[in-house]
C-alpha positions as CSV (number, residue, x, y, z in Angstrom):
1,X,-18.9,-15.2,0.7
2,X,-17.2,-12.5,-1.2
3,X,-17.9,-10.3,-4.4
4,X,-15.8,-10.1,-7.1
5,X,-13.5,-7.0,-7.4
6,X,-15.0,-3.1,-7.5
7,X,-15.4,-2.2,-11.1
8,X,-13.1,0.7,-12.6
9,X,-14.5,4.2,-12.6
10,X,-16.3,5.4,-16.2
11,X,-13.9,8.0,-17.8
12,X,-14.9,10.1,-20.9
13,X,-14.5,7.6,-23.5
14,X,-17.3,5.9,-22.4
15,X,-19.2,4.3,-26.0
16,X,-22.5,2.3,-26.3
17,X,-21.5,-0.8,-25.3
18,X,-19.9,0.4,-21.5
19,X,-21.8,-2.0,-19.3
20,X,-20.2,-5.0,-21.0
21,X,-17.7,-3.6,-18.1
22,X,-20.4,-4.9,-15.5
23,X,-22.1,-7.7,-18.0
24,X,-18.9,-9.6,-18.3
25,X,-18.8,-12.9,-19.8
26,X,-17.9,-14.9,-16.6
27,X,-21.1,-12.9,-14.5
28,X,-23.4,-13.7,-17.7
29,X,-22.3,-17.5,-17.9
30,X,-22.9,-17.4,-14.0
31,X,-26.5,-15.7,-14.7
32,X,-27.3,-18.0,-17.7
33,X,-27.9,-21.2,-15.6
34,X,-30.8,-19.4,-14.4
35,X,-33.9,-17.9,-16.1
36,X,-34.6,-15.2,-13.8
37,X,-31.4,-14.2,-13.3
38,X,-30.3,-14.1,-17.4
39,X,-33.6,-12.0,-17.5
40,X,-32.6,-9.8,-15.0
41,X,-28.9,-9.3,-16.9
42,X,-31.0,-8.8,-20.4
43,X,-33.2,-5.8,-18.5
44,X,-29.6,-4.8,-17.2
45,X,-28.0,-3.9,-20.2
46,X,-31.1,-1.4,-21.8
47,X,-31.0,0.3,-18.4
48,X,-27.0,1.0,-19.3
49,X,-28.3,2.6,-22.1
50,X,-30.7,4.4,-20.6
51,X,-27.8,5.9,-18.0
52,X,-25.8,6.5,-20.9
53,X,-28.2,8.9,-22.6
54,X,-29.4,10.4,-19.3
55,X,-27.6,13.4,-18.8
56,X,-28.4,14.1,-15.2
57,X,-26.3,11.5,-13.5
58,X,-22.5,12.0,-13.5
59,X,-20.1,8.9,-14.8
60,X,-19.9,8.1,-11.0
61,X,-23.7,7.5,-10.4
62,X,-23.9,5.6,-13.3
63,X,-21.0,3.1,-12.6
64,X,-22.5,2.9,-9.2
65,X,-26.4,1.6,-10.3
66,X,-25.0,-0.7,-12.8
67,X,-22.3,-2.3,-10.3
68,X,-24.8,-2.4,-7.5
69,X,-27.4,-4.4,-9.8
70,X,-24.8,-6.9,-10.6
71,X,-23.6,-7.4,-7.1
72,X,-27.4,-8.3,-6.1
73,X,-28.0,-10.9,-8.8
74,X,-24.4,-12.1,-7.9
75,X,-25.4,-12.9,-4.4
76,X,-28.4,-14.1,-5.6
77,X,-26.7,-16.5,-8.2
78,X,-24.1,-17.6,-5.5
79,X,-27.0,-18.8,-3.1
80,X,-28.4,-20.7,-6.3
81,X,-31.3,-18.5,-6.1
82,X,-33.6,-18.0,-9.3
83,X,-35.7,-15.1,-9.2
84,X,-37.2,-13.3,-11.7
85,X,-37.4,-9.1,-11.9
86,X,-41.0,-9.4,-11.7
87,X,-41.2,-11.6,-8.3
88,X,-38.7,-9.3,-6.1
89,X,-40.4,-8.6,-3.0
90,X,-39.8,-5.5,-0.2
91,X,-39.0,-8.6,1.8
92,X,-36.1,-10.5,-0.3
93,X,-34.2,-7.0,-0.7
94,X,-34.3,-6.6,3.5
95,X,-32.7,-9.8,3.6
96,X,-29.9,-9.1,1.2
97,X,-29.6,-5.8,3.1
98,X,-29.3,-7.5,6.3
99,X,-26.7,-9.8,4.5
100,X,-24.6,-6.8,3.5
101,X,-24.8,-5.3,7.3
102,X,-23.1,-8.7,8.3
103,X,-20.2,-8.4,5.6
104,X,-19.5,-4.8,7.4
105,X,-21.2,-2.5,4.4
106,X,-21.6,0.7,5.9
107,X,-25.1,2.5,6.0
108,X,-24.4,4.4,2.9
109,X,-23.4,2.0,0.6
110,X,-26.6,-0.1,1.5
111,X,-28.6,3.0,1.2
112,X,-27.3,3.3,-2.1
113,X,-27.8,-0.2,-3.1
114,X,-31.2,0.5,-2.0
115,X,-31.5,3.7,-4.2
116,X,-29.8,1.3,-7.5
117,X,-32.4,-0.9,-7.5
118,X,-35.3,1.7,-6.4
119,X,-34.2,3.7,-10.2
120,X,-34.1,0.1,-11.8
121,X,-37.5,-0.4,-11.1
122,X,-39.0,2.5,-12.0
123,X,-36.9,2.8,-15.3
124,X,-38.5,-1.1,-16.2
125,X,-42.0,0.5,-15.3
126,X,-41.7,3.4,-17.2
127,X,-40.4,1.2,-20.0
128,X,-43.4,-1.0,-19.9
129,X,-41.2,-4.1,-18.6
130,X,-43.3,-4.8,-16.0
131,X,-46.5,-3.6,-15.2
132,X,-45.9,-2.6,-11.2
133,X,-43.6,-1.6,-9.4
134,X,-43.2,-4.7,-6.6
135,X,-40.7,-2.3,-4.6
136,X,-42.6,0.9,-4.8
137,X,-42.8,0.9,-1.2
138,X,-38.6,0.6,0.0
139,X,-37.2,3.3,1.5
140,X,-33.6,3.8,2.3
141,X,-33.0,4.0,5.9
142,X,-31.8,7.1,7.8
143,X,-28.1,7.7,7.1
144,X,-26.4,8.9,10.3
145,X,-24.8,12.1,10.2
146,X,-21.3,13.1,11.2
147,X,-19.3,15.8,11.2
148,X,-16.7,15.8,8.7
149,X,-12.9,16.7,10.1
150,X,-11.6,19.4,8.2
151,X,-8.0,19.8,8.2
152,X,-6.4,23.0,9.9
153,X,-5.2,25.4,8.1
154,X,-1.2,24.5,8.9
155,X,-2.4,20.8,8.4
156,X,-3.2,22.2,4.8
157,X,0.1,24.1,4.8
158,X,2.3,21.4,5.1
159,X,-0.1,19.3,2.4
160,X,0.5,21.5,-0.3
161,X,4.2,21.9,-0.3
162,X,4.5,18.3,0.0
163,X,4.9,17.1,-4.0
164,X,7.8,17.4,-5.5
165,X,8.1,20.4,-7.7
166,X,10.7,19.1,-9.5
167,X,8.7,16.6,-11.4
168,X,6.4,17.4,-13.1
169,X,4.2,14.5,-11.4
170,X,4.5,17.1,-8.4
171,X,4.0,20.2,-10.4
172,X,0.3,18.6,-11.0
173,X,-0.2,17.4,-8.1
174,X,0.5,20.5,-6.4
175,X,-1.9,22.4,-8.8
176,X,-4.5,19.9,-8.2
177,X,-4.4,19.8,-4.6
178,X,-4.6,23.6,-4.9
179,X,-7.3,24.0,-6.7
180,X,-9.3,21.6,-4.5
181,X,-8.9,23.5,-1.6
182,X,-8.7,27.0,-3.7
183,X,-12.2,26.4,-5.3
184,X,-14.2,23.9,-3.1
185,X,-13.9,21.3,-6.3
186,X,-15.0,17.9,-6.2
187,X,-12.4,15.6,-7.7
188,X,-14.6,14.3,-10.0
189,X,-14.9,18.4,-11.1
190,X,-11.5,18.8,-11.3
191,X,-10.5,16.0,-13.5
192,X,-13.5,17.5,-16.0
193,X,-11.6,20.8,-15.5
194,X,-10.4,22.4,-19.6
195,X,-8.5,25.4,-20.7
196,X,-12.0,26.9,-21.2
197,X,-13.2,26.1,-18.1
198,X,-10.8,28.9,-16.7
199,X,-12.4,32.4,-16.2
200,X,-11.8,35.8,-14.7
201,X,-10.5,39.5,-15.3
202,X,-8.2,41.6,-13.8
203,X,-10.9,43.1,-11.9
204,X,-12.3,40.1,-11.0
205,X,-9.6,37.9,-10.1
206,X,-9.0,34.0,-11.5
207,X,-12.1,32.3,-11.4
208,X,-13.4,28.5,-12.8
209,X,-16.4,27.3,-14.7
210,X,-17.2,23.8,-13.2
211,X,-19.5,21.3,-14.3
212,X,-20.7,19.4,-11.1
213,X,-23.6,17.0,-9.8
214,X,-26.9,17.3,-12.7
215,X,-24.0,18.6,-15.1
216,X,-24.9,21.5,-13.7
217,X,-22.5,24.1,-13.9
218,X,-21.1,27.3,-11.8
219,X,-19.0,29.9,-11.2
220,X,-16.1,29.7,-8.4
221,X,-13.5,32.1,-7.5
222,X,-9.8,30.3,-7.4
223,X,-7.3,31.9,-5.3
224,X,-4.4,33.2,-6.2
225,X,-1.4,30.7,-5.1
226,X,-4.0,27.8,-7.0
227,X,-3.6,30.1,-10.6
228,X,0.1,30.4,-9.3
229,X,0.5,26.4,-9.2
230,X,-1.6,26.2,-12.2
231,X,0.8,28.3,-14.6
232,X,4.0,26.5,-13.1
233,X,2.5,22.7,-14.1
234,X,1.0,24.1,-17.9
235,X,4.1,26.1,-18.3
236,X,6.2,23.8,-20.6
237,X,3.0,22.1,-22.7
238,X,2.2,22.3,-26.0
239,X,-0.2,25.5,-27.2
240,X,-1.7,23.4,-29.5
241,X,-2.9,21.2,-26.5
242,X,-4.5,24.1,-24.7
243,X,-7.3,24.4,-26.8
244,X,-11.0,25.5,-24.8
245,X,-11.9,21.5,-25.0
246,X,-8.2,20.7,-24.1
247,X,-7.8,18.4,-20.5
248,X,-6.3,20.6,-18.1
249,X,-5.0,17.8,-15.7
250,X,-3.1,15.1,-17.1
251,X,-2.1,11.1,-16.6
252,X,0.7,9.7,-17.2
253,X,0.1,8.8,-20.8
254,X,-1.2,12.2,-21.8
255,X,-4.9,11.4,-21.5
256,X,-7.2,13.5,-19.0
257,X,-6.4,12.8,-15.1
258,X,-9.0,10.4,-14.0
259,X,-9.9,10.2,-10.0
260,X,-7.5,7.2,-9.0
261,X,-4.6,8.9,-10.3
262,X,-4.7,11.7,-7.7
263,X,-6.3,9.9,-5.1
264,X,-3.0,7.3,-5.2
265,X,-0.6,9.9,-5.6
266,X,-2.1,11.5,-2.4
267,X,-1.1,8.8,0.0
268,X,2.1,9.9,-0.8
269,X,2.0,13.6,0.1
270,X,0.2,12.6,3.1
271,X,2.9,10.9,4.3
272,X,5.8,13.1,3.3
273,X,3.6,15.8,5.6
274,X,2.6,13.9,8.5
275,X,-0.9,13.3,8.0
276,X,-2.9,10.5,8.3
277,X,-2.9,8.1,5.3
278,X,-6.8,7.8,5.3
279,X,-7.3,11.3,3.9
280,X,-9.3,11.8,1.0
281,X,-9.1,14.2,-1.6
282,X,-12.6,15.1,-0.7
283,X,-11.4,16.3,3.1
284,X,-10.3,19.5,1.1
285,X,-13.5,20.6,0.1
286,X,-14.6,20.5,3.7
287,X,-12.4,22.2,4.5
288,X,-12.7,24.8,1.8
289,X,-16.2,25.2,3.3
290,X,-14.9,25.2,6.7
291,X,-12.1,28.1,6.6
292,X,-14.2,30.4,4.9
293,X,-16.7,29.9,7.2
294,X,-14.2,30.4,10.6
295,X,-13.2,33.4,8.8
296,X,-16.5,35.0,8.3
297,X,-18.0,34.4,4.8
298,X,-21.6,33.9,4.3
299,X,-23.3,30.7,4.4
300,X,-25.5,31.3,1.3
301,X,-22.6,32.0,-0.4
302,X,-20.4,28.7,0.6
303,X,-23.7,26.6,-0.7
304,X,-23.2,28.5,-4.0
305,X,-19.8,28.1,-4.1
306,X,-20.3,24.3,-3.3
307,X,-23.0,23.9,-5.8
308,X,-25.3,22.3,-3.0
309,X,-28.8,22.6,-3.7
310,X,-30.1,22.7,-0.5
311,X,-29.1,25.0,2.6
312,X,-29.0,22.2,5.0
313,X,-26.6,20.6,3.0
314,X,-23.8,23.4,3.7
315,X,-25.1,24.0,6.9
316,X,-23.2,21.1,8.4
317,X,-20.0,23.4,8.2
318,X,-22.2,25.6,10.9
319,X,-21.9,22.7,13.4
320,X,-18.3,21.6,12.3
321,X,-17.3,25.2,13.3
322,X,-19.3,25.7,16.3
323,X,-18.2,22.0,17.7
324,X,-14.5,23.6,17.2
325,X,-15.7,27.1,19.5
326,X,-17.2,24.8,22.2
327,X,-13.6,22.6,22.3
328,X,-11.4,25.9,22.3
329,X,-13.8,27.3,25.0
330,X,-13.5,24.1,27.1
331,X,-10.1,24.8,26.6
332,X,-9.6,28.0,28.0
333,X,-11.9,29.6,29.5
334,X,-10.6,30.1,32.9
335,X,-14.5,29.8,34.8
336,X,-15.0,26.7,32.1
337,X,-13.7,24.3,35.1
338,X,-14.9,25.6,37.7
C-alpha cells in the first residue's frame, strides 16, 4: 500500500487557507466516511493556523507536521480504520511506525513522524481539545549518527565551474552554489537571501545577514569569488528590482528561487563535473564546515557561522576530519604496516 504523492514545498506566498494543500477534497471525501477520522481532519486544519501564525518554525517544518498528520489518518483510512484523536494510544502509533519501517522509511523520517504528531497533541491540549495528552509518553527513537562526506576541495573545484556562464540560468546557478559553500548557507537560507540581506565594508570584507532555523538571524562572512559570482548574475537586472525586500535569487518566471529549482538544476552540474548524482545542495555546507576546520578555524566559530545552537552539533565536523587523518595516516605512514 502506497501514499499519495509528497506535497510541494510552502513558498512565501503562503495565505490563510495553505493546508487546503494537505486537506484536499479527495483526502477529505476519503476522511468523511468516517467519524474519527473527519474529526481528526477538522482538528487538522486549526492546527495549520496555528503553524501559520507561529513564527518559530520555518515553511519547511510546517509543510512537514501538516503532511505527516495526513499520511497517518491516510493509512488509517486505507485500513478502514476509525479512530478518533481522543482514543490514539502509544500502542496504535508503534504499529504504524513499525508499518513505515516495512515500506523502507528511514529512521529519521519516522522520528519525525513521531515528533508531527507529538506537537499535534500538545497544540489540541493546550487548545482545550482534549483534556490529556494519550501520547505524552512517545519518544522518538535514537537516530543513528553518521558522518557526513564532505566533498574535497578539487571535488568542489570542478562543481563550481560547472554551469554554464553563458546563460544566465548558469550565472545563478553558479552564484548560488557559491554562496552555499562561501557562507555555510542552508538552501532554504539562500532562497530567503534579499538585496538587504547583503552586508560588509571595505574593512570588513562581503558579508550576509541570514535568517535560518527559529527565524533566527546571523551574521556570515561570504568569500570573495561568491560576491564575484554574485555581481556577474545581478549585473544586467533591473535597479528598481534591487530594492532591500527585493529576491536576490530568481526562477524562471521572475519570482524568488524556491528549493527545487536549484536542487534540479544541480543534477546537472554534477554530472557535467563527474560527481555523483545523489549530491545534495546541503553536502556544501558540510563541507563549508569541514574545510575551515582542516585549515585551522575555531570550532566555536564554525557553530556560529552555522547558526547551530548547540556545540555538539558542529562538533561532528571534529570526527569527519579526524576520520580523514586516521585514513591518510593508514596511508602513509611507513611503520603503519608493520
Amino acid at each position: 500500500m502506497g501514499h499519495p504523492p509528497g506535497l510541494g514545498v510552502l513558498n512565501s506566498g503562503m495565505g490563510s487557507t495553505w493546508h487546503a494543500r494537505f486537506l484536499r477534497a479527495d483526502r477529505l471525501a476519503g476522511y468523511a466516511r468516517f467519524p474519527g477520522l473527519a474529526r481528526f481532519a477538522e482538528l487538522l486544519r486549526g492546527f495549520g493556523d496555528y503553524l501559520l501564525a507561529e513564527r518559530a518554525y520555518s515553511d519547511r517544518t510546517k509543510e512537514n507536521y501538516l503532511s505527516d498528520l495526513c499520511l497517518f489518518l491516510d493509512h488509517l483510512a486505507a485500513l478502514g480504520e476509525d479512530l478518533d484523536p481522543a482514543g490514539l494510544t502509544v500502542e496504535r502509533v508503534r504499529a504504524y511506525l513499525a508499518w513505515c519501517k516495512s515500506q523502507g522509511h528511514g529512521d529519521a523520517t519516522r522520528n519525525r513522524r513521531v515528533a508531527s504528531l507529538r506537537h499535534f497533541y500538545r497544540y489540541l491540549v493546550e487548545n482545550k481539545h482534549l483534556d490529556s495528552n494519550p501520547i505524552a509518553v512517545l519518544r522518538s527513537g535514537k537516530r543513528p549518527k553518521s558522518l557526513p562526506r564532505p566533498l574535497s576541495e578539487d571535488e568542489l573545484k570542478r562543481l563550481l565551474e560547472a554551469p554554464d556562464a553563458s546563460s544566465e540560468e548558469g550565472r545563478r546557478d553558479r552564484a548560488a552554489l557559491e554562496f552555499l559553500y562561501g557562507a555555510g548557507l542552508r538552501v532554504s537560507e539562500l532562497c530567503g537571501l534579499n538585496f538587504g540581506s547583503l552586508t560588509g565594508s571595505p574593512e570588513e570584507g562581503p558579508g550576509v545577514r541570514v535568517t535560518g532555523k527559529g527565524k533566527k538571524t546571523r551574521l556570515v562572512p561570504v568569500s570573495r569569488s561568491a560576491m564575484l559570482a554574485l555581481s556577474e548574475y545581478v549585473r544586467g537586472r533591473d535597479p528598481k528590482k534591487r530594492g532591500p525586500k527585493d529576491p536576490i535569487f530568481l526562477g524562471a518566471r521572475g519570482a524568488r528561487m524556491v528549493p527545487r529549482v536549484l536542487q534540479r538544476g544541480l543534477k546537472a552540474h554534477l554530472a557535467k563535473a563527474g560527481l555523483d548524482a545523489d549530491l545534495t545542495p546541503h553536502k556544501l555546507r558540510h563541507s563549508f564546515a569541514t574545510h575551515l576546520l582542516d585549515h585551522g578555524a575555531d570550532i566555536r566559530i564554525i557553530q556560529e557561522l552555522l547558526g547551530h545552537e548547540s556545540l555538539a552539533t558542529t562538533q561532528i565536523y571534529t570526527k569527519v576530519s579526524r576520520s580523514k587523518a586516521e585514513e591518510a595516516y593508514r596511508k602513509a605512514h611507513p611503520r603503519d604496516g608493520f
